[in-house]
C-alpha positions in Angstrom: -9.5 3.0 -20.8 -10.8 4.6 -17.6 -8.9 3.2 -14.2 -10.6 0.4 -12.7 -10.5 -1.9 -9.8 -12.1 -5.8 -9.5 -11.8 -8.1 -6.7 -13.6 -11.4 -6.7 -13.2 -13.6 -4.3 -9.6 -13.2 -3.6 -8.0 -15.3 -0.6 -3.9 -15.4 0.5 -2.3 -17.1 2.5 1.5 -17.7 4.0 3.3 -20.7 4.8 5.0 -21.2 8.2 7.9 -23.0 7.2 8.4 -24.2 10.4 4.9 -25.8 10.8 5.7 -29.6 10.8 6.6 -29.6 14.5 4.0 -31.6 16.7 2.9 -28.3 18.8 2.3 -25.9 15.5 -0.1 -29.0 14.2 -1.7 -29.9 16.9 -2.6 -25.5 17.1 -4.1 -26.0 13.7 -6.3 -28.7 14.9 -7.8 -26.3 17.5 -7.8 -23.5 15.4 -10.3 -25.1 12.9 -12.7 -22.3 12.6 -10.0 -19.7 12.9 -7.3 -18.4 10.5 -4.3 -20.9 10.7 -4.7 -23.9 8.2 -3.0 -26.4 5.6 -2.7 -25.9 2.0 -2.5 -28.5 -0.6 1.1 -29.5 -0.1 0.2 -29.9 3.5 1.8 -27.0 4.9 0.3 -24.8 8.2 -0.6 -21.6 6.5 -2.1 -18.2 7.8 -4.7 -16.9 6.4 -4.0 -13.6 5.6 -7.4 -12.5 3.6 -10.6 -15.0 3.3 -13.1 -14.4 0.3 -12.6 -11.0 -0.2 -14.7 -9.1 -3.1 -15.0 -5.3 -4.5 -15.1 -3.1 -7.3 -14.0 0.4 -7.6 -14.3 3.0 -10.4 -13.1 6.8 -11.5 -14.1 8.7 -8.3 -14.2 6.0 -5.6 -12.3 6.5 -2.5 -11.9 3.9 -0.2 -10.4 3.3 3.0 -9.1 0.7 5.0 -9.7 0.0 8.7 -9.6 -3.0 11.0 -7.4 -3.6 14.2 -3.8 -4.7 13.5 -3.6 -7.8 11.5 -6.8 -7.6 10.1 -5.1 -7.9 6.8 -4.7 -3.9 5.3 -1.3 -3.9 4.0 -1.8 -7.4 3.1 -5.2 -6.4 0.5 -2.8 -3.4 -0.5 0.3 -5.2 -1.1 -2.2 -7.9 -3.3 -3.5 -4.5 -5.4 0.1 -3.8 -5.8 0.8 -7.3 -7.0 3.4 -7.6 -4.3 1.6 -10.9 -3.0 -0.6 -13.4 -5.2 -3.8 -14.4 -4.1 -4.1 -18.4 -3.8 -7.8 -17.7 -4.8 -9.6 -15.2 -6.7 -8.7 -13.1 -9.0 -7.4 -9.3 -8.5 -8.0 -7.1 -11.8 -6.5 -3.8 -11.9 -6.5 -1.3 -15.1 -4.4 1.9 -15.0 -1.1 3.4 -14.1 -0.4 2.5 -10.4 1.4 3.8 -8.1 1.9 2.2 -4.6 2.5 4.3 -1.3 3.3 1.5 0.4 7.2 2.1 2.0 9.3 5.3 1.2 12.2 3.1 -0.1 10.3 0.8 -1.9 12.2 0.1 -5.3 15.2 2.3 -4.3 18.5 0.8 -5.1 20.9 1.8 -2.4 24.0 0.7 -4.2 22.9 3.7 -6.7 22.6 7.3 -6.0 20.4 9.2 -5.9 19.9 10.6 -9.3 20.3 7.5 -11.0 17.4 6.4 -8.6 15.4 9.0 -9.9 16.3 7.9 -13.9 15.2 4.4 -12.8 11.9 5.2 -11.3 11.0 7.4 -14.1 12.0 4.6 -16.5 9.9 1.9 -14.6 7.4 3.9 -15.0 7.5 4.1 -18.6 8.5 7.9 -18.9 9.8 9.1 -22.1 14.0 9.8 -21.6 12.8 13.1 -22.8 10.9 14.0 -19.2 13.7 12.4 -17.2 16.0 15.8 -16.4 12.7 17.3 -15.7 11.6 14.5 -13.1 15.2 15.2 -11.7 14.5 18.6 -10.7 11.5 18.0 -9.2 12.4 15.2 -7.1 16.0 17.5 -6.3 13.8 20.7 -5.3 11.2 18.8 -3.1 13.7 16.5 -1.5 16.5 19.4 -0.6 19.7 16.7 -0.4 22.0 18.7 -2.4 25.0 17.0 -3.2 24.4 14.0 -1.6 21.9 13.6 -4.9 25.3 12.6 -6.0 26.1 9.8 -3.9 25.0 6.2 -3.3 21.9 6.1 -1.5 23.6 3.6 1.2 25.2 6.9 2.8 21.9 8.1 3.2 20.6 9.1 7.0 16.8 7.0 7.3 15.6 10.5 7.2 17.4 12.0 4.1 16.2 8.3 2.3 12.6 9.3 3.6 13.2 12.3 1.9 14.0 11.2 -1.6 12.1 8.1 -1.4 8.4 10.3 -0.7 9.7 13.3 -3.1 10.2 10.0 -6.1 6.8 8.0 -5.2 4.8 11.4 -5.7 6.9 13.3 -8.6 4.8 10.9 -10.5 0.7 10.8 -11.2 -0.8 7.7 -11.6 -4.3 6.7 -11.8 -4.6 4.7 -9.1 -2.9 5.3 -5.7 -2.7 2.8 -3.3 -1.6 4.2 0.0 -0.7 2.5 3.8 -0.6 5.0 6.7 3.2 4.0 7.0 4.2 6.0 4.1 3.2 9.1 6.6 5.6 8.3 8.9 9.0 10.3 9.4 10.3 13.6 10.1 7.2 16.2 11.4 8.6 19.0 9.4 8.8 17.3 6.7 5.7 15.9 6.5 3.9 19.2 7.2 5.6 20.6 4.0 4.9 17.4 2.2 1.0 17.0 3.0 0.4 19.6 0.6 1.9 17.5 -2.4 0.6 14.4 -0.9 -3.1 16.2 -0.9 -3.1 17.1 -4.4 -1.7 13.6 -5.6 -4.8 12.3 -4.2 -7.0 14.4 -5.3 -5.4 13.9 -9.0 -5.8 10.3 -8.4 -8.8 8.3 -10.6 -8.9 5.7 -7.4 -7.9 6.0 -4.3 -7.5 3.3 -2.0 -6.1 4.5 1.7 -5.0 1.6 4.6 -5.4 3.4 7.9 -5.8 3.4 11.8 -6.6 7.4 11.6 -10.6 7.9 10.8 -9.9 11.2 10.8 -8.4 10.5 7.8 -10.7 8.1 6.3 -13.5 10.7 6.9 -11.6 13.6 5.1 -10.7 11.7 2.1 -12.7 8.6 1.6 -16.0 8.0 0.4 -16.2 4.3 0.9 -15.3 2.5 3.9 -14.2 -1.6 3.9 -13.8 -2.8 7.9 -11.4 -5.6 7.9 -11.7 -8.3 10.4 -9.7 -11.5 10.9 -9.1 -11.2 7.1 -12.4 -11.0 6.0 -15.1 -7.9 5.1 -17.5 -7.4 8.4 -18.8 -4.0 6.9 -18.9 -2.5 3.2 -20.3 1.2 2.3 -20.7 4.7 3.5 -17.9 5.9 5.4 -19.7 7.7 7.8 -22.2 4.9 8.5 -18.8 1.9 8.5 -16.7 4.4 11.3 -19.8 5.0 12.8 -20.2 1.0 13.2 -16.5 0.7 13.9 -16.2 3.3 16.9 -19.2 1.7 18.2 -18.0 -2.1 18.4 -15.0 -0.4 20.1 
């Protein structure tokens, strides 16, 4: 079945647990028209993403943009399935494989080739492929012996290292990608972006979470502008940055 992405009028939201005190509530009243609220068990919530709606099919790249807060990683961590929309309904067909945090899924009571057996096992790889997963991830990530140890002995940038060689040894369908995932050692990265480029462009979908348009303009067709959790523009990315640089 070809990869697919449908979003229909999909809305989250968070609790504040702490939202019963008189000053939170009495914000809420004010903030009627804006993005704090109550749910049905009467708790203040945030509203994360408002009424949010898109398709995507084999070839369609979209891109993310919006200020801070404007709810980016939140619509990429509800592709993921990380966070459950409290309306709407997310639909997602294909192998997915989220960008979203270098060590997301590691275990760092585990070293790192037992790491490696796990991610390839998640990701419903044949026991057969695992040594050769290994030596990818063991060639591209350059640890050595410490491949051997528990990834708690790790330096942040030796776990960078094994956590962006594992989330691109393997080609999904659908990549779902936040900006963050770009962040660590500078020559590192520069020998990375050539694995990261080709991952994308194996990629059925691609859907990119940004503040760089550079970016968005040299790998996205399709631009969403997030604003306050909700879609203010939809289409062409040259005509949405275009929009977007303009509003300032």
């Amino acid at each position: 079945m070809p990869a697919r992405i449908d979003v229909a009028g999909v809305s989250v939201s968070f609790p504040l647990y702490h939202g019963s005190s008189r000053s939170l509530k009495k914000t809420v009243a004010a903030a009627a028209t804006g993005r704090l609220g109550q749910d049905g068990h009467h708790r203040v919530v945030v509203r994360a993403l408002t009424d949010i709606g898109f398709s995507l099919r084999p070839g369609d790249r979209l891109g993310l943009i919006g200020s801070n807060g404007a709810g980016k990683t939140t619509l990429l961590r509800t592709l993921a399935g990380i966070y459950e929309p409290v309306m709407g309904r997310v639909s997602v067909h294909g192998s997915v494989n989220a960008l979203l945090d270098p060590t997301l899924g590691m275990n760092i009571d585990m070293n790192g080739r037992e790491n490696i057996e796990l991610r390839g096992l998640y990701n419903g790889l044949p026991r057969a492929v695992l040594p050769r997963l290994a030596r990818d991830v063991a060639d591209f990530a350059e640890l050595g012996d410490f491949l051997d140890l528990p990834i708690k002995t790790y330096s942040a940038g030796m776990v960078v290292r094994l956590g962006f060689a594992l989330a691109t040894a393997i080609r999904p369908q659908i990549l779902l990608m936040d900006e963050w995932f770009l962040a660590g050692d500078a020559n590192f990265m520069e020998k990375a972006r050539h694995r990261l480029e080709a991952m994308v462009r194996g990629a059925d979908i691609l859907v990119l979470s940004t503040h760089s348009l550079e970016i968005v303009r040299t790998w996205c067709t399709r631009v969403i502008w997030l604003d306050q959790g909700r879609i203010r523009a939809d289409g062409p990315a040259d005509a949405v940055l275009d929009a977007y640089t303009a509003a300032g």
